[in-house]
C-alpha positions, 0 to 999 in steps of 0.5 A, a space after each residue: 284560367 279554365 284549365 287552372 280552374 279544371 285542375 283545383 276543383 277536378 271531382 271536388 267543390 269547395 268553398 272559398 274558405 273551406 280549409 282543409 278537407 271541408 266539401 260543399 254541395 257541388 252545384 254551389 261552389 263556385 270556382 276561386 278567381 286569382 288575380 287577373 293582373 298575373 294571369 291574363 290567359 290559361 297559357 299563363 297559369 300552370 297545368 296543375 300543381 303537383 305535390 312534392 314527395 318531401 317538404 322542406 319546411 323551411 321554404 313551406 314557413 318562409 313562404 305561407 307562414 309558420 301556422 299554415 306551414 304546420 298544419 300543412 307539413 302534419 297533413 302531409 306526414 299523416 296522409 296519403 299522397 293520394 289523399 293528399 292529392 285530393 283534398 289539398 288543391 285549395 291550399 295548393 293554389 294559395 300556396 302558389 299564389 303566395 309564390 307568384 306575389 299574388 297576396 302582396 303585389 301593389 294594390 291586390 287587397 282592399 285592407 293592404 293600406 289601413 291607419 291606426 291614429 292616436 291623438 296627435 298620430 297616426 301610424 301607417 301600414 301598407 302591405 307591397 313588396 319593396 317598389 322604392 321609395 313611399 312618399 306621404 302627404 297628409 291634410 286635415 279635413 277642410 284644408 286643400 293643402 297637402 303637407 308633405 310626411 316623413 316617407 315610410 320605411 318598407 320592412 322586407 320580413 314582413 313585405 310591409 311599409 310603415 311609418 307615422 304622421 307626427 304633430 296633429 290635433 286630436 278629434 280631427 280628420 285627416 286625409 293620407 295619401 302614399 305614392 309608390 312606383 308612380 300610383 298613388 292610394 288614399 285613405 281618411 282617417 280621424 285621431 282619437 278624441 281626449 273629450 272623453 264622453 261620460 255616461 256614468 260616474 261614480 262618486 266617492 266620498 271625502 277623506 281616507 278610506 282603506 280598502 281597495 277601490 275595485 272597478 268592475 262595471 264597464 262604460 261604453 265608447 259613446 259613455 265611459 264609466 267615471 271614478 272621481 271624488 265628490 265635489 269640493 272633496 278629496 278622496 285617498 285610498 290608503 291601505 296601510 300596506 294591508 292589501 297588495 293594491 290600492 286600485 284594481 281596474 277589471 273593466 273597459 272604458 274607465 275613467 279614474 280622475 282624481 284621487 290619491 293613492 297611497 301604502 299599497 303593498 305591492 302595486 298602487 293600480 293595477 289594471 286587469 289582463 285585457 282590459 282595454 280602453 282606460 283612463 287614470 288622469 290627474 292621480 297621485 301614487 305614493 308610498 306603494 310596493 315591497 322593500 326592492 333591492 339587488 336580486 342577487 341577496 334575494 330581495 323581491 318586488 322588482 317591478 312593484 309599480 304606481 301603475 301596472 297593466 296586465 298582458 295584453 291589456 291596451 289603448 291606456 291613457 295615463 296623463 297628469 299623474 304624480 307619481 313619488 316616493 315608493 316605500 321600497 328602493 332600487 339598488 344601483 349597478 354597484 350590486 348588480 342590475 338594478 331592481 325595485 319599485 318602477 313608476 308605470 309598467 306595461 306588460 306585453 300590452 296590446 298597444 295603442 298606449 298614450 303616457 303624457 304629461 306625469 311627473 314620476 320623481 322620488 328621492 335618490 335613495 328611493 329611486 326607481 328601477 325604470 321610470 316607465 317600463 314593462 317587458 317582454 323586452 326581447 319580443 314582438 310585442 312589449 312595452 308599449 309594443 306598437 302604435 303608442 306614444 310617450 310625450 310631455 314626462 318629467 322623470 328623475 331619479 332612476 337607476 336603470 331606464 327612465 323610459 324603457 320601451 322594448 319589445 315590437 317598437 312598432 310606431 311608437 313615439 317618444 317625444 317632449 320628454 325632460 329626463 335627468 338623474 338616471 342611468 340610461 334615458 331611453 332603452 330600445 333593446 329591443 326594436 324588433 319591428 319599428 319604426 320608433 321615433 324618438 325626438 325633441 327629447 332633453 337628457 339631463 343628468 345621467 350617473 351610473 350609482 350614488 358613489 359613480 358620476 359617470 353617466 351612461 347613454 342617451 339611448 340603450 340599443 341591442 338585439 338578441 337572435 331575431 328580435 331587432 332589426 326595425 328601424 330607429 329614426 332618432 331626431 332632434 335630440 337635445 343632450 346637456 352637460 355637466 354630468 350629462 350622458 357620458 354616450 349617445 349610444 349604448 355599445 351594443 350593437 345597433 343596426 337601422 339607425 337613422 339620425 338627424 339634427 341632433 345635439 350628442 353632447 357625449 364626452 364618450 362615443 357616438 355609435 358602437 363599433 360593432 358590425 351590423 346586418 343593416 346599415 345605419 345613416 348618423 348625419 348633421 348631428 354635432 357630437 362632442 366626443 371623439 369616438 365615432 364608432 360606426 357612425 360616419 356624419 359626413 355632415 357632421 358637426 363640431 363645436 361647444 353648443 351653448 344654450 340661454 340660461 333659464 329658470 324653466 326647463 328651456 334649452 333655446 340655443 345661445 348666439 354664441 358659444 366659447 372655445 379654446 384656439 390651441 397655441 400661441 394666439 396673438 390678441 389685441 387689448 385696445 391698442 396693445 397686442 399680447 400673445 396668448 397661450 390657448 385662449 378662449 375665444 367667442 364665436 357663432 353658436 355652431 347648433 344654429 341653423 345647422 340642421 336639415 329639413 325633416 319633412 313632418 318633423 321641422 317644417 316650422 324652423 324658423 331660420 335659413 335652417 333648423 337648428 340643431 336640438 329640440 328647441 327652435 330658435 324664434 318658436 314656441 318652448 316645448 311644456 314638460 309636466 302635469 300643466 304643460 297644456 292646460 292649468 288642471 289642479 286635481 282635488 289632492 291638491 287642493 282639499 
């Protein structure tokens, strides 16, 4: 390395983040060691590293990144080589350490393996070039038993691996292992507590007031900043369409609890540009927004919502809400998209978003354009953009999405979600990083307008120039008929798809047809259509499902199911034989113990094999709604 050393700091001294033309005082600077794992001897390195008489900016960009690539190539124009030659070495041997692989290799940095936890997730990022598969095992703290994870999926664009460990308890540490190429690294890591420590609260009077709650002191992490009505009392904020919000949050580490919303003008809560770290729990939302409609005849209020969250603004929990009854309507696609009132809407948030547990319903002629939305769709960020989860929703009538989350997609999670009376169930168009998980998720009714009962898809896929590719891992699914989705799939196209033990039952197709960059794996799903597209389901199952009947929002599937058996069928009555034309005729429920193992997402199957659908046979029912987990009545409700 001495001869490399010789070469970068040759009548210069640099520090060893000194940029660009930025000089020390030589009898300090030290020299910059490089990875001693890629240069064993100075036979290794090179002699020096002389610059180019033209750029290309393209290979400059692939390899060091756009910033440093255009800062670079303005040097270059605006300077001369001898100038350039001397005050660019640092920037030469980091470009060249970039080349050689020396930033990604396995193991080179201490923050190339990190974890970022919500409360019953964790997500995972692991920056290496692609060395095959990585297995992930996790334990919780005092447990010497590792469980196995689902493996993580290395994204080339980025020379990273992600993906998420599902199913754990919040406030509880974990210990996460990966294995790749044979070595191992480990990590601890804690979910997020939902004991959210109070330092201050803020009480508010009983009855009706109407001017808008503004929200402007921060609490702490160790003590947030409560907004709750007084005890025994019932708190609303109605502002008789007098002012545009009901509720503005311009603070961190908020806790709204309890209060009723009502007659805004345009947003029922609007939570501020970058604040981050807030609450609205055990809220109700009514009678908000401007009057909606198709564009096309000049109507506003397209995205007037219950709640609304400014750019960047992240790490939210919007749980137990009632959300119904916008003043305004979204129009149907007999006019064009629909546009109007939405329930929840994050724009390019800054992730780390927790939605569970809220009911967001209204009438059809006053439903919703997306239930659960925001933008920019077409991004590498979006709603909710990264490190999110959606869980435990009831969602009803809406016209376009009921849960529309596009943009980065990057773990997040959307699980336990009852959704019926829309058009498409969940939108990923687009998913420009990944991975998403959607799984164990009902699709109930789906329609296209109020004179149209052709339903449209379970799942909306798409991508527009470099915005899509990241991984869709879609599990577990349940879709129910009559008036169901008529798709499984959006016909957009729709590449990284993993499927596995799913019910598609679409009259419709499986998969569009159209050719896609990377490939997709649809297997050991049972599909009811005739129209596979792309879709291959070597494994793949046929069958009618069948499910108990239940007066709760329960799918367990039936023992058995019926089918027709084409042609002349001879059939025993006592101990008459009567030929049959196309009988209907009892069987095993094909969904039952059909499914594969998903490490992390099924190990508590309670058969020789998973079932197909969201709910297991023999194990506990998935909870949808504002008391899926505990019995919390909110002052609304009861004063």
């Amino acid at each position: 390395m001495a001869e490399m050393d010789a070469c970068i700091y040759k009548k210069r001294g640099y520090d060893d983040f000194g940029g660009f033309g930025r000089r020390k005082n030589k009898a300090n600077s030290k020299p910059i060691k490089a990875n001693q794992s890629q240069f064993q001897n100075s036979a290794d390195a090179p002699a020096c590293l002389a610059l180019p008489r033209s750029i290309d900016k393209r290979m400059v960009a692939d390899m060091i990144g756009s910033k440093w690539a255009i800062g670079f190539i303005q040097l270059f124009r605006s300077t001369s080589m001898s100038t350039i030659r001397r005050s660019t070495n640092l920037f030469l041997l980091v470009l060249f350490c970039t080349a050689a692989g020396i930033s990604s290799s396995y193991g080179a940095g201490e923050d190339d393996f990190h974890a970022v936890a919500t409360y019953e997730c964790i997500g995972l990022y692991f920056k290496s070039p692609d060395l095959g598969p990585c297995n992930v095992s996790f334990r919780q703290d005092g447990s010497s038993a590792w469980r196995e994870g689902y493996p993580l999926v290395f994204d080339p664009r980025d020379n990273e691996y992600r993906g998420s460990i599902v199913g754990l308890k919040p406030d509880t540490g974990y210990s996460v292992k990966i294995t790749l190429n044979g070595k191992s690294r480990e990590l601890a890591c804690k979910t997020r507590t939902d004991s959210f420590p109070i330092g201050k609260i803020t009480y508010l009077e009983g009855g009706i007031s109407s001017k808008p709650l503004v929200i402007t002191e921060s609490g702490t992490p160790g003590g947030y900043h409560l907004i709750t009505p007084a005890k025994d009392s019932k708190s609303t904020i109605d502002v008789r369409n007098g002012e545009n919000y009901t509720c503005v949050i311009d603070a961190d580490y908020v806790i709204v609890r309890g209060l009723e919303f009502c007659n805004a003008a345009v947003h029922g809560l609007v939570i501020k540009s970058k604040r981050h770290d807030n609450v609205v729990e055990d809220c109700r939302f009514t009678f908000w927004g401007r009057i909606g409609g198709p564009r096309t005849y000049g109507n506003q209020g397209g995205t007037d919502s219950a709640i609304y969250a400014e750019r960047r603004s992240g790490n939210l929990t919007i749980q137990r809400n009632l959300i119904e009854n916008p003043r305004g309507a979204s129009n149907d696609w007999d006019t064009g998209h629909p546009a109007g009132p939405q329930g929840i809407t994050l724009i390019n948030s800054s992730g780390g978003n927790v939605i569970r547990y809220n009911e967001i319903r209204s009438t059809e002629d006053h439903g919703y354009n997306d239930a659960i939305g925001g933008g920019s769709n077409f991004s590498f960020e979006g709603s909710p953009n990264r490190d999110s989860d959606i869980y435990g929703n009831i969602i009803a009538n809406v016209w376009d999405d009921a849960i529309e989350s596009e943009g980065a997609n990057m773990n997040v999670r959307i699980w336990n979600n009852y959704i019926e009376k829309t058009f498409q169930h969940i939108a990923t168009a687009c998913t420009s990083k990944g991975p998403l998980y959607i799984f164990r998720n009902i699709f109930g009714e789906s329609r296209r307008t109020h004179r149209d009962p052709l339903g449209g898809s379970m799942i909306k896929v798409g991508e527009r120039d470099e915005f899509g590719g990241g991984r869709k891992f879609v599990f577990h699914n349940t879709s129910i008929q009559p008036k169901g989705a008529f798709h499984a799939f959006s016909g957009h196209v729709n590449p990284n798809t993993v499927t596995r033990n799913n019910i598609f039952n679409c009259p419709g197709r499986l998969a569009s047809s159209r050719e896609v960059d990377t490939s997709c794996d649809f297997d050991y799903d049972l599909f009811t259509g005739s129209d596979r597209g792309i879709a291959q389901e070597r494994h793949g199952i046929r069958g009618n499902p069948a499910f108990v009947k239940s007066y709760a929002l329960e799918f367990y599937p039936a023992s058995t199911t019926t089918r027709i058996k084409w042609g002349k069928v001879p059939t025993q009555f006592g101990d008459k034989t009567v030929t049959l034309t196309d009988p209907v005729m009892t069987g095993p429920n094909p969904v039952i113990d059909s499914g594969v193992r998903l490490a992390n997402f099924n190990d508590d199957y309670a058969g020789k094999a998973p079932d197909l659908g969201a709910f297991e046979l023999g194990c506990p029912p998935i909870r949808f709604g504002r008391r899926a987990v505990s019995d919390i009545w909110a002052p609304w409700e009861l004063h």
